[in-house]
NUDREN-77408 format. One record per residue (C-alpha): y, z, x; residue in three letters. Coordinates in steps of 0.1 Angstrom, whole numbers, plus 5000, padded with zeros to 4 digits. Example, Ala and Ser with C-alpha at 12.3 -4.5 7.8 and 13.67 -1.06 7.14 Angstrom:
BEGIN
495550785123ALA 498950715137SER 
//
This chain:
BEGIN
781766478382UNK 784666648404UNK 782766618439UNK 780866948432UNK 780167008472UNK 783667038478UNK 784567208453UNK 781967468463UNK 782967448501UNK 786767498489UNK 785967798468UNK 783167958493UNK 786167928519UNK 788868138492UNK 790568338529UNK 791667968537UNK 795167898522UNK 795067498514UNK 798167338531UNK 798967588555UNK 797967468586UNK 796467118600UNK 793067278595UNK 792867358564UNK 794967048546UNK 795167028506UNK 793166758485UNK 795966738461UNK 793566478440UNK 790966688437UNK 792967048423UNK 794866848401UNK 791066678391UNK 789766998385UNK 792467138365UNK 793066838340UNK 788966788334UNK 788867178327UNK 791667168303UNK 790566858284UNK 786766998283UNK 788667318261UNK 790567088243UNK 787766868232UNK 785667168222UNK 788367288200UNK 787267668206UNK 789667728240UNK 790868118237UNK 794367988224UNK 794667688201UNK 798167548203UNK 799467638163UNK 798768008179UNK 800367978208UNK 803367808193UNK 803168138174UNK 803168358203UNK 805868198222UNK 808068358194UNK 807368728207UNK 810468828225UNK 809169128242UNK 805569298252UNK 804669658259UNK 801169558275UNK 802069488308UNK 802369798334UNK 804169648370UNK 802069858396UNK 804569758425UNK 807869768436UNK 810369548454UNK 809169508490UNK 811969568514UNK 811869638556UNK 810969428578UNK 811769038568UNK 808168808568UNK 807768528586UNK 807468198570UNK 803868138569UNK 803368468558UNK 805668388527UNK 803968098524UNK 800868228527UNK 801568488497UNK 803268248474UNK 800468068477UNK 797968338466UNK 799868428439UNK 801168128426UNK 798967898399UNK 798667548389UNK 799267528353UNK 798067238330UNK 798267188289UNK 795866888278UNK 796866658252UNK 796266298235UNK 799366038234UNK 798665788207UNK 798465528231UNK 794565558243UNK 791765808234UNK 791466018268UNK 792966348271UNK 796066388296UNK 797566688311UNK 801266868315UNK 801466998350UNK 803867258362UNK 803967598382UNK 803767998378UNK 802768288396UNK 801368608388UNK 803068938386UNK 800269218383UNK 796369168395UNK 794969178360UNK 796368808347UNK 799868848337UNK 801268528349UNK 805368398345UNK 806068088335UNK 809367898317UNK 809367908279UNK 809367498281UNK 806067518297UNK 804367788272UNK 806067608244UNK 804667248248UNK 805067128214UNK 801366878219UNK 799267058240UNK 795567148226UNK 794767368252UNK 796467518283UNK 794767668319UNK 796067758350UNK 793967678385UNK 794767948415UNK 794867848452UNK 791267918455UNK 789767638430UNK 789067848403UNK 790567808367UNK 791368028339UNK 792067938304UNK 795568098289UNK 794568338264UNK 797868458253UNK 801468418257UNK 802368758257UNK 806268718253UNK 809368438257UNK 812668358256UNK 813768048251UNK 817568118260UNK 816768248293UNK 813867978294UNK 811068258305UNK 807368338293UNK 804868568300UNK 801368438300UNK 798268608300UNK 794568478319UNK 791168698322UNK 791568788358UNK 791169098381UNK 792369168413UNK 795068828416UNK 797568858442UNK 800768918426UNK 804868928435UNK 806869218431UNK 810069138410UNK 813569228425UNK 816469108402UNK 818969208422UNK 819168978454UNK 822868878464UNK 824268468461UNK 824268358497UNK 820768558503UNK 817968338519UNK 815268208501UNK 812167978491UNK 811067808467UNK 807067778462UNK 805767498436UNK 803367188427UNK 805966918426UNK 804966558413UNK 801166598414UNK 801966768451UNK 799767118454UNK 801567428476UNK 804967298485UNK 807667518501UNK 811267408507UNK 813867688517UNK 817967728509UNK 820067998497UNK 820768158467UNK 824167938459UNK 825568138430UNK 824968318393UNK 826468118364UNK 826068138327UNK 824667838314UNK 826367658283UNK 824467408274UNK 822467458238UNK 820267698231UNK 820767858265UNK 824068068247UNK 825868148283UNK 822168328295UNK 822668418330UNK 821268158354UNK 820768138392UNK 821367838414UNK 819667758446UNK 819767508475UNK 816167458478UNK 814367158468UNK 811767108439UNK 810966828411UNK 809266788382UNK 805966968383UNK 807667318395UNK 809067448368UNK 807967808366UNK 807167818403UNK 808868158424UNK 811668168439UNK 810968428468UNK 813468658491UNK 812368688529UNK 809968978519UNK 807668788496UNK 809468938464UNK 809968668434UNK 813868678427UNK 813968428404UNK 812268088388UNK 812367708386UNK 813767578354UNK 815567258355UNK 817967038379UNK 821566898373UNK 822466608386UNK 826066538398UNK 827566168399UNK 830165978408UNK 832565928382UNK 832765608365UNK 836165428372UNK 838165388343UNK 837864978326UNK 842164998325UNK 842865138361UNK 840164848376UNK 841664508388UNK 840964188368UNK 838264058390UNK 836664418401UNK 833264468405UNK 831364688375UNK 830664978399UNK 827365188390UNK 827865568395UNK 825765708421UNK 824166038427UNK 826166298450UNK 823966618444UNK 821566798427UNK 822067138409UNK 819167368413UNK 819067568379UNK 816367878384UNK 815268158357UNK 816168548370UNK 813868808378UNK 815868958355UNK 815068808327UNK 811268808330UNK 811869198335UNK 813769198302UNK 810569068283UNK 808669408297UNK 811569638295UNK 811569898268UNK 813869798238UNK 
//
């Protein structure tokens, strides 16, 4: 039992934005509670809206003509921060895939971030997140407490490392998309890093690169200076007029070298190499628009 008089006080109280002021603190335990026992309760059933051999299935649509954007890039006036934070955190979602690891019989849970782009459920995500290779069934909890189950993933790509999923909601609070914000531009990054709910950390865009590593095929990346971890993959990446220019998909390290065994006296040391920074490596807007885009 997930402390059902909370739970009922949180969601009664959906105006309040958990985390943004001293009033109104989070309970990380108890979103992250709610979303992993709803996921597991679908995945025990075995009749969730989206069995995983379909959605494996799905994530292999490369582009959807059922979703309508209704808004366009905001622009004017620049927001303050706790009124960015305040609508990345309406529109951004908690996302959760259960599973069983052949270690014990209890179910356990992915966790990582999205947010939605239209009112009626159309949420973005990375394609490493839709595409979980082991998870039974897959649900998405919103600022206010309540969960939806992932009915569909309506398109992917894999090189760009974007997805398209789709929940039975009405009237969600949704970014705009603007996919063409300059390097150097201000921005945040809103996400549920390391089993933390509704984190912002702020930087600048720090350049567009295309990415060689495999499978990526030199797709057109974005780098950033703000922080995230594991856990916010998929969360927005959001220009000072609450527009989502990009995506979290993955960090790069950068360490010292190693010095060479020949060039390293007799009696050296073994030096261990140690970390000098971290590459923030973020999905475009761009390339979610490209999944809706008509071919």
């Amino acid at each position: 039992m997930l402390l059902p008089t909370l739970l009922a006080a949180f969601i009664a109280g959906a105006s309040v934005i958990p985390g943004a002021d001293v009033d109104s603190p989070v309970d990380d335990r108890l979103m992250f509670q709610k979303l992993e026992a709803a996921t597991s309760a679908l995945a025990e059933k075995g009749d969730g809206p989206l069995r995983r051999g379909d959605r494996l299935e799905q994530c292999k649509r490369t582009h959807t003509d059922a979703v309508r954007l209704t808004s366009k890039p905001r622009s004017g006036t620049p927001l303050e921060g706790a009124d960015i934070y305040r609508r990345s955190a309406q529109a951004s979602v908690l996302i959760g895939s259960a599973y069983k690891c052949d270690k014990c019989p209890k179910w356990h849970n992915t966790l990582a971030s999205g947010f939605a782009i239209t009112a009626d459920g159309v949420i973005a995500t990375n394609h490493h997140v839709a595409a979980g290779a082991t998870g039974e069934a897959m649900g998405v909890i919103t600022f206010d407490g309540r969960f939806f189950p992932v009915v569909e993933v309506l398109a992917a790509n894999k090189a760009h490392d974007v997805a398209l999923l789709r929940i039975d909601a009405k009237d969600l609070a949704f970014l705009p998309l603007r996919d063409d914000a300059p390097a150097g531009s201000p921005i945040r990054c809103y996400s549920h890093p390391a089993n933390t709910f509704g984190f912002i950390s702020e930087g600048v865009i720090s350049r567009y690169f295309k990415m060689n590593e495999p499978e990526r095929n030199g797709s057109v990346f974005m780098q950033i200076t703000a922080d995230y971890a594991r856990g916010s993959s998929g969360g927005p990446i959001i220009d000072p007029y609450g527009n989502a220019v990009g995506m979290v998909a993955s960090t790069s390290p950068v360490f010292t070298a190693t010095p060479s065994p020949h060039a390293a006296a007799k009696d050296a040391k073994p030096t261990t190499p140690s970390q000098q920074m971290v590459r923030h490596n973020c999905a475009t807007a761009r390339a979610l628009l490209d999944l809706i885009r008509p071919q």
